[in-house]
C-alpha positions in Angstrom: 0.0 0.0 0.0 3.2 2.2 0.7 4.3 1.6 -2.4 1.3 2.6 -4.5 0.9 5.4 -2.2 4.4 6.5 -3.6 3.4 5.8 -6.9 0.2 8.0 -7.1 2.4 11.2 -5.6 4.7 10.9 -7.8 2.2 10.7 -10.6 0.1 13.8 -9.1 3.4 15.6 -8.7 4.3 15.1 -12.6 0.4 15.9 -13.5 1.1 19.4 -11.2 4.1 20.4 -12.4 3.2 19.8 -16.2 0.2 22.1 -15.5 1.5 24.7 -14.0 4.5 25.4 -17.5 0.9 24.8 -19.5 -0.8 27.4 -17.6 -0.2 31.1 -18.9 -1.3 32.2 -15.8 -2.0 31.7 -12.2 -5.7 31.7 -12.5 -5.5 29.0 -15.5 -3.4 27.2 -13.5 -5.9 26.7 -10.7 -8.8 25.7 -13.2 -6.5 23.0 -14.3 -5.7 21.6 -11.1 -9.8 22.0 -10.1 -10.5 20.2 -13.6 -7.7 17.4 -13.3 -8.8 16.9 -9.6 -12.3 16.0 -11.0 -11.1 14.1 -13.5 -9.3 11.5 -11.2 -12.7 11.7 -8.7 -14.2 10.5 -12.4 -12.1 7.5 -12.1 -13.1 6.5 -8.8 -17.2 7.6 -8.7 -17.7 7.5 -12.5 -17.5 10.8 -15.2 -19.0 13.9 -13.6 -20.6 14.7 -17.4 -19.6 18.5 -17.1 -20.0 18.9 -21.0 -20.1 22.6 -20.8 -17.1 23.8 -22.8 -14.3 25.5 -20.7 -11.7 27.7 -22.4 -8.1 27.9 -21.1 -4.8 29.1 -22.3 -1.7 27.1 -22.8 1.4 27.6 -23.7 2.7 24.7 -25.9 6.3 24.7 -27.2 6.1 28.8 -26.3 2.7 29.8 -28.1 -0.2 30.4 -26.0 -2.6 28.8 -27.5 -6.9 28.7 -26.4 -7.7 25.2 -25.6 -11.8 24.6 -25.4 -12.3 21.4 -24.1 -15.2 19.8 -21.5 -13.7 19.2 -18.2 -16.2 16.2 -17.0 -15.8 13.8 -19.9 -11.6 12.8 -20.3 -10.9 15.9 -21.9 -8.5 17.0 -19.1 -6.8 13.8 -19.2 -6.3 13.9 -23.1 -4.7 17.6 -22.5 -2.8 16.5 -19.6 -1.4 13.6 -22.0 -0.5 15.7 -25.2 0.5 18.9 -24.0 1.2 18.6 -20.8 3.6 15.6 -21.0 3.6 15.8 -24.6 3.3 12.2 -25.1 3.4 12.7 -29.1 6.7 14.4 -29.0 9.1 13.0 -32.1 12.9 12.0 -32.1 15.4 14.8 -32.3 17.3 15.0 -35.8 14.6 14.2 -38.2 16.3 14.4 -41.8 12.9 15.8 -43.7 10.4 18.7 -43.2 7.5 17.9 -42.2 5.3 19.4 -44.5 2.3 16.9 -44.0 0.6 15.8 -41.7 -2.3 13.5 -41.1 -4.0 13.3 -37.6 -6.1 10.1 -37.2 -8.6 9.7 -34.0 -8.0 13.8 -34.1 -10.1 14.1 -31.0 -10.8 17.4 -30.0 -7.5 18.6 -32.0 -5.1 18.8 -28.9 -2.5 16.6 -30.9 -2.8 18.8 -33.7 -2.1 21.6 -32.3 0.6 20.4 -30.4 2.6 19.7 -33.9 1.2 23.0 -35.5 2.9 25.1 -33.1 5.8 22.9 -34.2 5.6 23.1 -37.9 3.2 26.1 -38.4 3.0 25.9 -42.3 2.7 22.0 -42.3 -0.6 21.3 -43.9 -2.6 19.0 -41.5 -5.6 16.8 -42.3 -7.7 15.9 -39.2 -10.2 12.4 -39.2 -12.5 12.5 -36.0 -16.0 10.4 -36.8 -18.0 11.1 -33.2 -19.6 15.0 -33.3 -19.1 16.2 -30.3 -15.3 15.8 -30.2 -15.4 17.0 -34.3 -17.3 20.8 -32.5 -14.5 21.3 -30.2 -12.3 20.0 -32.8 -13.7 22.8 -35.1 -13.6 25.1 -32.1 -9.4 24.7 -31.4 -8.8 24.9 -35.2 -10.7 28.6 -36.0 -9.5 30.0 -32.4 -6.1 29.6 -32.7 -6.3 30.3 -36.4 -4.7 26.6 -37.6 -5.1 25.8 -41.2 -6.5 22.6 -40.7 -8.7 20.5 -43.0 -11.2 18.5 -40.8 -13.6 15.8 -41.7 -15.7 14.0 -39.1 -15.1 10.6 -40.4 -13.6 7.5 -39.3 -10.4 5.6 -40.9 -10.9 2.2 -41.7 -11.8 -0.5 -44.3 -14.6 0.5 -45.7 -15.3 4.3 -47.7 -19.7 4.0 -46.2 -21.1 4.0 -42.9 -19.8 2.0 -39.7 -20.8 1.8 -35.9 -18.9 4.3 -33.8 -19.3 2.9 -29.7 -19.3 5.7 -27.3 -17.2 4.8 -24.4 -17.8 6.8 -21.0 -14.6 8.9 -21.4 -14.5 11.1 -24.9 -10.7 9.6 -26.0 -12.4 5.6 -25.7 -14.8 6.1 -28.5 -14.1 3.1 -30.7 -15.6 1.7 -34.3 -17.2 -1.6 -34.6 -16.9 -4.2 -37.1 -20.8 -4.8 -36.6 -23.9 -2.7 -36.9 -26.8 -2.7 -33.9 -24.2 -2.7 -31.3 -25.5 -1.2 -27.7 -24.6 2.8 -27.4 -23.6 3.0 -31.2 -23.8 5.7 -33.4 -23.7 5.5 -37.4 -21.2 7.4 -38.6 -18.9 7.6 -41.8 -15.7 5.6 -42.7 -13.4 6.1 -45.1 -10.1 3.8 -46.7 -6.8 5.6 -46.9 -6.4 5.5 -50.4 -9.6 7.2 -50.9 -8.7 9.8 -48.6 -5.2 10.8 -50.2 -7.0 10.7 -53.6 -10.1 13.4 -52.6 -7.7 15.3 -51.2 -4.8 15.4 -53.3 -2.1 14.1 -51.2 0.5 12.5 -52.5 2.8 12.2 -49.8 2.4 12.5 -45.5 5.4 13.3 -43.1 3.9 12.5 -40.6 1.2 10.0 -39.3 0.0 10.4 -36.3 -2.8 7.2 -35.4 -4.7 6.8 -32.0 -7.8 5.2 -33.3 -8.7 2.3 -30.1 -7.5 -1.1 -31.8 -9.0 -0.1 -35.3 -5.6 0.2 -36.1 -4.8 -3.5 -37.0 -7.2 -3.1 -39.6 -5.7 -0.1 -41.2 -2.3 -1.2 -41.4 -2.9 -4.8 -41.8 -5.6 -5.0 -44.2 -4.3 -3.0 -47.2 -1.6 -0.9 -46.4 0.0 -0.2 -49.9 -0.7 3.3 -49.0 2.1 3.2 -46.5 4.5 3.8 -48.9 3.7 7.8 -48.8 4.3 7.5 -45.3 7.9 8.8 -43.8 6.8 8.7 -40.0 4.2 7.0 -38.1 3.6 7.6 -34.7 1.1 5.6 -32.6 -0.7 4.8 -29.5 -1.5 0.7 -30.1 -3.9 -0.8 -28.2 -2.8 -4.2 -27.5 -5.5 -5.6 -25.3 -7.5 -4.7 -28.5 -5.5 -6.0 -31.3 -2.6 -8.8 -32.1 -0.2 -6.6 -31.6 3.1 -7.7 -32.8 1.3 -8.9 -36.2 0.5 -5.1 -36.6 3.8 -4.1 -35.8 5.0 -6.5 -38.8 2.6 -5.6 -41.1 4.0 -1.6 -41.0 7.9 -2.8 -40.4 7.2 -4.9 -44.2 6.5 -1.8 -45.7 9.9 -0.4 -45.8 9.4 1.2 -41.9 12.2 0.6 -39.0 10.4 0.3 -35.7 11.4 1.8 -32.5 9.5 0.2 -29.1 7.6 2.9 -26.5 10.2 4.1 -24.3 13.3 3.5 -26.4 14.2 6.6 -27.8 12.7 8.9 -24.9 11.2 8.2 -21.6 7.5 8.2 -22.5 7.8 7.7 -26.4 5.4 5.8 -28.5 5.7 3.3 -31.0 7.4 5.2 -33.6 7.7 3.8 -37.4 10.3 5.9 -39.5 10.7 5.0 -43.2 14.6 3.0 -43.9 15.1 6.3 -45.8 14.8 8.5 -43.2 15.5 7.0 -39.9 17.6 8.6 -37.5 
């Protein structure tokens, strides 16, 4: 019980101190700590369901940017995650510009722009199938003035309509492979290659993919399309998927793989093209 005890202050310490070089101000910084503390009450009594969009201002990689996000629903977690311990950050010494980028399970766009206020004149493309994270998605793109193209849609096998289930927490939303499922929604789908061809992309720089376990499908069913792809980076979700068969299936397209936590503390799984790896 010690032990676990020491584990959780450490981890609240970590979630306090990334907050507080987010927060542009003293009084942001409070709001956070209030909106992370109910967060982790969520995980013990169940989500509060505060949907009413909050705004606060961040300072990721030394913009401020305006975050909107809904403080009952995982949103602060998802922040905490991406900006605060910036848990998409990318290996030092990349030998291309990124001048593409694709955002898959966009969420409510925190991801994005964490890498916009990276490579501000990257064009980014944003896939996000349930609605209310796609509104706050919208709402994080025109307030900070981001050039990003958004489409509520899923990524997967099909270009149609699939079952999107609603988990309790707004980052656990994951497509079906059936129809009629409890808490569904319809929503629409679309394959890769039909995506780069309606919108006229002909090569990505980087792939970012958190898409909960649909991602075996998109790299294992047809993934010819990899090979516009320099670098992947990925949350997998092994409990969800056979995970070293996905790992494969991208490492046969011409990708050398580098495991979560081996090129930073805290890194994901990261796929860079033979090409182009560091």
């Amino acid at each position: 019980m010690r032990a676990l005890s020491g584990l959780a202050l450490e981890r609240y310490t970590h979630e306090l101190r990334a907050l507080k070089r987010l927060a542009c101000n003293r009084y942001d910084y409070g709001r956070l700590v209030l909106w992370m503390g109910l967060y982790h009450l969520g995980n013990h009594f169940g989500p509060a369901k505060l949907t009413t969009t909050r705004h606060v201002q961040c300072d990721v990689n030394g913009r401020a940017i305006q975050v909107a996000f809904r403080p009952g629903v995982g949103d602060m977690f998802t922040l905490y995650e991406v900006l605060g311990r910036q848990a998409y950050r990318l290996p030092e010494g990349l030998k291309f510009e990124v001048k593409t980028i694709v955002d898959l399970g966009a969420n409510i766009g925190l991801t994005s722009s964490y890498f916009s206020t990276l490579f501000p004149s990257a064009r980014t493309y944003c896939l996000e199938p349930d609605p209310d994270n796609f509104r706050l998605l919208t709402i994080n793109r025109d307030t900070n003035g981001f050039a990003w193209t958004c489409l509520e849609r899923a990524v997967g096998a099909i270009t149609g309509t699939v079952a999107l289930r609603r988990g309790d927490w707004s980052n656990t939303h994951r497509v079906l492979s059936a129809h009629g499922a409890e808490r569904a929604l319809e929503v629409q789908s679309v394959q890769m290659q039909d995506l780069l061809k309606e919108q006229k992309v002909t090569s990505i720089d980087l792939l970012k993919v958190d898409i909960e376990g649909s991602e075996e499908e998109l790299f294992r069913r047809d993934s010819g399309w990899l090979r516009y792809v320099k670098l992947i980076i990925a949350e997998f979700h092994p409990n969800l998927i056979d995970y070293q068969a996905t790992v494969d299936a991208v490492k046969s397209q011409g990708f050398r793989y580098y495991r979560p936590q081996t090129l930073f503390k805290e890194s994901m799984d990261i796929f860079m093209r033979e090409d182009v790896a560091i």
